[in-house]
C-alpha positions as CSV (number, residue, x, y, z in Angstrom):
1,X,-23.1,-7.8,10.4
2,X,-19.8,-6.7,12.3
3,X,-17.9,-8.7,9.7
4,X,-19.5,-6.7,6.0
5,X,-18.9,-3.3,8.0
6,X,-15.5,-4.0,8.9
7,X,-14.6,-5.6,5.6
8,X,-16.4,-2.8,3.5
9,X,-14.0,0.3,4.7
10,X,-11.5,-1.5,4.2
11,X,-11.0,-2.0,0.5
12,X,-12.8,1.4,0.1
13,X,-10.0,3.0,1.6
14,X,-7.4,1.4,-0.4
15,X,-9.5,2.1,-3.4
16,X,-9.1,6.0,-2.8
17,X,-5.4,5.0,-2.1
18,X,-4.3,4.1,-5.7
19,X,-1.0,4.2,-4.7
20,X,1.4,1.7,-7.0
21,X,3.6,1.1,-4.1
22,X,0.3,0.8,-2.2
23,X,-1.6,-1.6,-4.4
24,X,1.5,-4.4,-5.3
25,X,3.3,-5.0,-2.2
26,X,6.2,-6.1,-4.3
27,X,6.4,-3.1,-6.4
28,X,6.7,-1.6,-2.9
29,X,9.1,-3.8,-2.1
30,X,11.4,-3.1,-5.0
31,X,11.3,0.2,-5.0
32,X,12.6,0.1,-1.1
33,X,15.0,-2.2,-1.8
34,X,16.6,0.1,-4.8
35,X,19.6,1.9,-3.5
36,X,19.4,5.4,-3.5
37,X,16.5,5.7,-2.2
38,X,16.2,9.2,-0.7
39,X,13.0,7.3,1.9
40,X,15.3,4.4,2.2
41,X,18.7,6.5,2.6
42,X,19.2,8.0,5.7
């Protein structure tokens, strides 16, 4: 049963994370690689 309990907080977690960036990896992605960035810009 190691693999349901270990595969059950998972998504949880990101479910309480409904982050855009978060939930598309390529939104994410786009938003890092636009310039200007002030998270991106050092």
């Amino acid at each position: 049963g190691g693999t349901a309990d270990g595969a059950a907080p998972a998504p949880k977690r990101a479910r309480k994370r409904t982050t855009p960036a978060e939930a598309d990896p390529a939104t994410a992605t786009d938003a890092a690689a636009e310039p200007g960035d002030p998270t991106i810009t050092p």
